[in-house]
Structure formats: C-alpha cells, structure tokens
ROVEX-10731 format. One record per residue (C-alpha): residue number from 1; y, x, z. Coordinates in pm, whole numbers. Layout:
[NUM, [Y, X, Z]]
...
REM end
This chain:
[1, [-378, -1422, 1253]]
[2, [-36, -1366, 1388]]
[3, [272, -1397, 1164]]
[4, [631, -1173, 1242]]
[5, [949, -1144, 1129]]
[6, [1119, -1286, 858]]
[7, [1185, -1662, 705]]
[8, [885, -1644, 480]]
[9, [692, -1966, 607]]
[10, [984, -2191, 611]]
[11, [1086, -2046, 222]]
[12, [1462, -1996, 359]]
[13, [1701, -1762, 222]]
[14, [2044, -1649, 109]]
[15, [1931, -1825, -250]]
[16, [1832, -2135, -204]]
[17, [1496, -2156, -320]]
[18, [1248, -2321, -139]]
[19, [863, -2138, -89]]
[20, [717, -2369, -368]]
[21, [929, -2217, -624]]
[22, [1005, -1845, -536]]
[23, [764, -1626, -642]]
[24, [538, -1500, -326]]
[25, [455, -1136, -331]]
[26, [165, -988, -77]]
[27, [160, -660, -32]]
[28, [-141, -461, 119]]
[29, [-42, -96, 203]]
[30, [-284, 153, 276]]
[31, [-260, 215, 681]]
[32, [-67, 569, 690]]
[33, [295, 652, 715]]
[34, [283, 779, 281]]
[35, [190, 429, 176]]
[36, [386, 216, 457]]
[37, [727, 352, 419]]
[38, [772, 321, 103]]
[39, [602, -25, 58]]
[40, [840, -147, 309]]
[41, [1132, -24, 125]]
[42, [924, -226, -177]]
[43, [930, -588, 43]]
[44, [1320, -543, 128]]
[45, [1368, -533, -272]]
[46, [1158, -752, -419]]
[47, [1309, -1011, -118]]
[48, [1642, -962, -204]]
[49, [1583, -1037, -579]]
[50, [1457, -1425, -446]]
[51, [1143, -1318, -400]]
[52, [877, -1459, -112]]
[53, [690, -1141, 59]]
[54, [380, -1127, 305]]
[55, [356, -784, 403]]
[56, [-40, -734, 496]]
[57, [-44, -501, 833]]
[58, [-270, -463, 1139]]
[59, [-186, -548, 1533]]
[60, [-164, -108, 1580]]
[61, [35, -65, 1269]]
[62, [305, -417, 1329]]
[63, [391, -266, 1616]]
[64, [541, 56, 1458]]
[65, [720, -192, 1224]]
[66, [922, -390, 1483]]
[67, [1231, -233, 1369]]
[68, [1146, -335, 995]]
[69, [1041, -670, 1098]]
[70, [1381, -705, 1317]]
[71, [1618, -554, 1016]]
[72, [1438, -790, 795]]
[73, [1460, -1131, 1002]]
[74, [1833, -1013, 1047]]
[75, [1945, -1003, 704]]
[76, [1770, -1318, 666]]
[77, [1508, -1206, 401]]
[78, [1217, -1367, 291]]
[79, [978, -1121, 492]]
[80, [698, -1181, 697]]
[81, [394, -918, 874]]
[82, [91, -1091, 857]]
[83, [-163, -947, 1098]]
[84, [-498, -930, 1080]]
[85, [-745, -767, 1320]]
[86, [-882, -452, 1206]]
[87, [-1247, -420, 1262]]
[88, [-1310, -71, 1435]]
[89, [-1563, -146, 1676]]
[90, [-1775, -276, 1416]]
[91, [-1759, 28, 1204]]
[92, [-1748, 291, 1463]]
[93, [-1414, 399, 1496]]
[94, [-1228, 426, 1851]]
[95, [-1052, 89, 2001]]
[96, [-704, 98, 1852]]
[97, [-805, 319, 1521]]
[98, [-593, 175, 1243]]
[99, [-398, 419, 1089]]
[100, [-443, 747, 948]]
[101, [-284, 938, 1191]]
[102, [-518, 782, 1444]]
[103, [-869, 907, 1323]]
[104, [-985, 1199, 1542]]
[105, [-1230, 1322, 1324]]
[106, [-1267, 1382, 932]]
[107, [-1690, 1223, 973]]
[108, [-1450, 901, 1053]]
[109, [-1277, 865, 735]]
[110, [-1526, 692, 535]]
[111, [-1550, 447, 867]]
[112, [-1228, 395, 829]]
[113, [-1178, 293, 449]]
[114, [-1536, 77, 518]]
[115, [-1309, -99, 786]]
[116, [-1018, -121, 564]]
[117, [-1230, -270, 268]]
[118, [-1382, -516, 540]]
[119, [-1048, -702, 547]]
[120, [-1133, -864, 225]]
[121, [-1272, -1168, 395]]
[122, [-985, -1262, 621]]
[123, [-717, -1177, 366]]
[124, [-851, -1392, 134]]
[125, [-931, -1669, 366]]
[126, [-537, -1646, 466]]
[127, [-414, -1601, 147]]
[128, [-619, -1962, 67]]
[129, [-417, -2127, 351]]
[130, [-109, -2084, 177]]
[131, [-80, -2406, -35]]
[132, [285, -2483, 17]]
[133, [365, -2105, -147]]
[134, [32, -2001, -303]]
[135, [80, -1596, -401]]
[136, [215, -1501, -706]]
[137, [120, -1112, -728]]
[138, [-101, -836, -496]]
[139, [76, -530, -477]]
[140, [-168, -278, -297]]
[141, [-225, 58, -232]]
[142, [-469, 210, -497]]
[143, [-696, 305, -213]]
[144, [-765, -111, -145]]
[145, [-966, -160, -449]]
[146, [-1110, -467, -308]]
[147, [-846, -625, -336]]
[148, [-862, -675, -703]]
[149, [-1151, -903, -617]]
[150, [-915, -1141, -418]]
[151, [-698, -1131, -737]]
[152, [-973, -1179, -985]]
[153, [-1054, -1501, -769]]
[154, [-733, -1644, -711]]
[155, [-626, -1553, -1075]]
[156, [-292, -1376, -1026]]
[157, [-248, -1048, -1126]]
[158, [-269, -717, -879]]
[159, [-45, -424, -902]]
[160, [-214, -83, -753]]
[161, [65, 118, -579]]
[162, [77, 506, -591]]
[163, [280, 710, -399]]
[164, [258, 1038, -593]]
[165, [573, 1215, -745]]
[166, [571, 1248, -1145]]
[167, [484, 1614, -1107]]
[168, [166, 1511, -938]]
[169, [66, 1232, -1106]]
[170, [104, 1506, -1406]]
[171, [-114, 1721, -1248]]
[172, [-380, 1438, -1160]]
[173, [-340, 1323, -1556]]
[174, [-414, 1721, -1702]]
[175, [-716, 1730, -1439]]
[176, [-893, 1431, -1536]]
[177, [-838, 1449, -1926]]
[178, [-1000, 1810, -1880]]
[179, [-1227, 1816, -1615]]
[180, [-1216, 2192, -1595]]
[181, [-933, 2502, -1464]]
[182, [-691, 2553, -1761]]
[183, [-348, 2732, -1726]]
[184, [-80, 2475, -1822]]
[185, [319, 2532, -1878]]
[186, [534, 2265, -1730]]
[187, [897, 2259, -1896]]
[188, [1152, 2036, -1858]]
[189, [1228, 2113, -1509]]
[190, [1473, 2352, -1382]]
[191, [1220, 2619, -1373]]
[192, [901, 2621, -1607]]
[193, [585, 2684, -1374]]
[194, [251, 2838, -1478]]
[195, [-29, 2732, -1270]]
[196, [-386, 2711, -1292]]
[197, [-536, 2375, -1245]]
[198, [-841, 2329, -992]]
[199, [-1182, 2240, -1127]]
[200, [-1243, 1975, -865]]
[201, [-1079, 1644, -863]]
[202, [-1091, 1628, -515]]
[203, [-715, 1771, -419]]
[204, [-561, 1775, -760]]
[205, [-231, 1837, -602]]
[206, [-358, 2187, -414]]
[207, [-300, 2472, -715]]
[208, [-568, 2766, -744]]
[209, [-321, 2958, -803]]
[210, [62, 2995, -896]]
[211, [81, 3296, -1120]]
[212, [446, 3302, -1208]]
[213, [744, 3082, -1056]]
[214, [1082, 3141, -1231]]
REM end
C-alpha cells in the first residue's frame, strides 16, 4: 500500500481540525478518464469544505495523477492517493492493465471489472487500519458495486457516483420504466427533440433513430 500526496494522515489543514474530527471521505473511481476526472474535481471540494479524503487509485493510474496529487499537497488540502495493486495477472489481463484505455481487447472487459471487484479485500483491510480517522462516507463509481459490501460492514453510508449528463440519465430513466422503443418529446431545452428510444438497455445513450431535430 503506498500513500501520495496530500496532508491526509497527519489530519492538517487550513481549518484546524484534526483527522479524529473531520469527516473522512474515500472515494473509489472507476479506472477510466470519465469517472477519474471528475471524481478528482469531487476530492478538491469536499477537502476544501474541512473534509478528510482518501482517493482509492492503482500504481498505473497514480501515476497519471501526479499533477493532481502535486496541486493538491500544494494548496495544502486534506488529499491523499492510496494505492493498491491491481490484480491483472491473476485475472488475465496484460502486466500494467488498469485502466480502460489500457484493455486491448473487448473479451478483456469482464477480466477487467472481475479485477476491479477483486480489490474488495485490500480496500477493506486498509480502510480497517484507519483508527485515528475511521471513514465517514464511500463515494464510488456505480460500476464498484462491491463496495457497498465494505459499507454495509463498516456501517457508514456509500454514495454511487454517475457521470451521465441529465439528458442521459433521462434517457436511461424512459428506457428502463418501458423496457421497449417508444418515440418520446423532450421540451424544455432550446430545441425539442423526437427520438426513438432503443429496445436494449445495453447503450441507452445510442438513439435508433433521430427523426426530427429543430
């Protein structure tokens, strides 16, 4: 386990609260570029309200966030990357797989979220070393459902991050009440779209087709 960045183990700070009494937010982002970014934008906001973050990342994917590590531990926030090694030998994947934008083939995906999900067991067993600031709150990407295990078992509560716009999320919301391809009109934009919904679930965001854009 290898800790960067930030003054989360000593509980520093611009606010003077110790890591006993701040609250202590881990956050587990999915491993691509979608979820990342905009969790780390997440950590710097959540520290700079007084909060305690330990944002969850692998050896491959720490090293793309030296920069956010560095701007971090400059403005003296309450940050820290946790790594943990990423199992890819074990489920297949090449040395060094542990990211999206990394897996060569789509037969490695479900390799990859099996690898993902395998993290369970360390995260946990770090998250139970943390007795001077035990965590307050998982915030994870929707995609780590075992995490709400580690949750359920520590008994704080676990926040599922999506990354999808409102438009999609509507989209994703029309599919799954219906199950089925219905034409729906969208107002309340600055054009009204007609599209017809796809009868799979699988890429709710990719329209059958757009029969009139005005």
């Amino acid at each position: 386990m290898t800790f960067l960045g930030g003054d989360g183990g000593s509980g520093g700070g611009s606010d003077g609260q110790n890591g006993s009494t701040r609250p202590h937010f881990v956050l587990v982002p999915m491993m691509g570029q979608g979820h990342t970014i905009p969790m780390t934008d997440m950590a710097r906001l959540l520290a700079e309200h007084g909060a305690q973050v330990s944002f969850i990342t692998t050896p491959v994917n720490a090293a793309r966030l030296a920069g956010f590590a560095a701007d971090v531990e400059a403005a003296g926030l309450a940050v820290r990357l946790v790594e943990i090694r990423f199992p890819a030998a074990e489920f297949g994947l090449p040395d060094g797989c542990e990211n999206f934008d990394l897996i060569q083939s789509r037969g490695l995906l479900l390799n990859f979220l099996e690898a993902c999900a395998a993290l369970q067991g360390p995260l946990m067993a770090h998250l139970r070393e943390q007795q001077l600031s035990p965590p307050s709150c998982i915030i994870s990407s929707q995609m780590h459902w075992w995490t709400g295990d580690i949750a359920r078992e520590l008994n704080i509560p676990r926040l599922a991050f999506g990354g999808f716009c409102g438009f999609s999320s509507l989209v994703r919301y029309y599919n799954h009440k219906r199950q089925n391809s219905l034409a729906v009109n969208v107002a309340y934009f600055t054009c009204i779209i007609k599209y017809l919904l796809p009868s799979s679930y699988i890429h709710p965001f990719i329209f059958k087709k757009i029969e009139n854009l005005f």
